[in-house]
Structures are given as C-alpha cells and as structure tokens.
N, C-alpha and C positions, 0 to 999 in steps of 0.2 A: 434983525435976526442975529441972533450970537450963538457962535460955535463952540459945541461941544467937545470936548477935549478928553480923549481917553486914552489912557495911560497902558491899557493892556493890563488891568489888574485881574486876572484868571488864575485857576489853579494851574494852568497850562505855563503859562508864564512864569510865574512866582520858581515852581520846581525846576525849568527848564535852568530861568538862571541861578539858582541855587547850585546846582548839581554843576555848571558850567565855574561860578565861581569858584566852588572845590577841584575840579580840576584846575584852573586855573591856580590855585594856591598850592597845587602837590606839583605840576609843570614846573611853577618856583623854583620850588624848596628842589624839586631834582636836577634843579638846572645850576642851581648856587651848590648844592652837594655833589656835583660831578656824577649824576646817576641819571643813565640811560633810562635804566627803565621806568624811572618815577618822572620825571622828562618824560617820555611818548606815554606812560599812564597817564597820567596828565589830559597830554594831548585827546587821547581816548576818549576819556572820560569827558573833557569838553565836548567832543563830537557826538558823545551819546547822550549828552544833555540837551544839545539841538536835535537830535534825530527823537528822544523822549517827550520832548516839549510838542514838536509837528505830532507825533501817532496822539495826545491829548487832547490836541487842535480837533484832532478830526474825530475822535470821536465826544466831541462836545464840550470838552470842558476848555475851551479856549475862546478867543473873541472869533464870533461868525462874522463872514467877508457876505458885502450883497451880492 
C-alpha cells in the first residue's frame, strides 16, 4: 500500500501563504528601512493571512481533517 502525499494544495492555502509572504516582504523592507510601522504592518498582515487561510478552512475551501 503507498501513501498518499498531499501538499495542502487548496485555495485555503495557496492565499493564506500568499498574503503571509507579502507581509513577510513589507516586515522586511520596514525593518531594513527603519519603519515601525511597515515592521508591525507587516507583522499584521502575516497574522491576518493565517487567521484568513483558518476562516477558508472552514468554510470549505481548505483540506478537510477526518
């Protein structure tokens, strides 16, 4: 028997880290530019891409858990 191997390729996922890697690149850029606020947008914006990706989870468009 051979296992299945999935990646998590969902619109849940796909966007979640999308949205996560854009913050992640303005955290950067506000961290190398000396800016607060693009630094915790940043941060933000990562946290709302994980809290965006869970509310898609659940209503469907994510990988269902058994």
């Amino acid at each position: 028997m051979t296992a299945r191997h999935d990646h998590g390729n969902t619109p849940a996922a796909w966007t979640a880290v999308t949205i996560i890697l854009i913050g992640s690149f303005a955290g950067g850029l506000g961290l190398v530019l000396g800016s607060g606020l693009g630094f915790y947008g940043g941060l933000g914006l990562m946290a709302g891409g994980a809290a965006i990706g869970k509310v898609m989870q659940m209503v469907g468009l994510g990988k269902q858990h058994a």
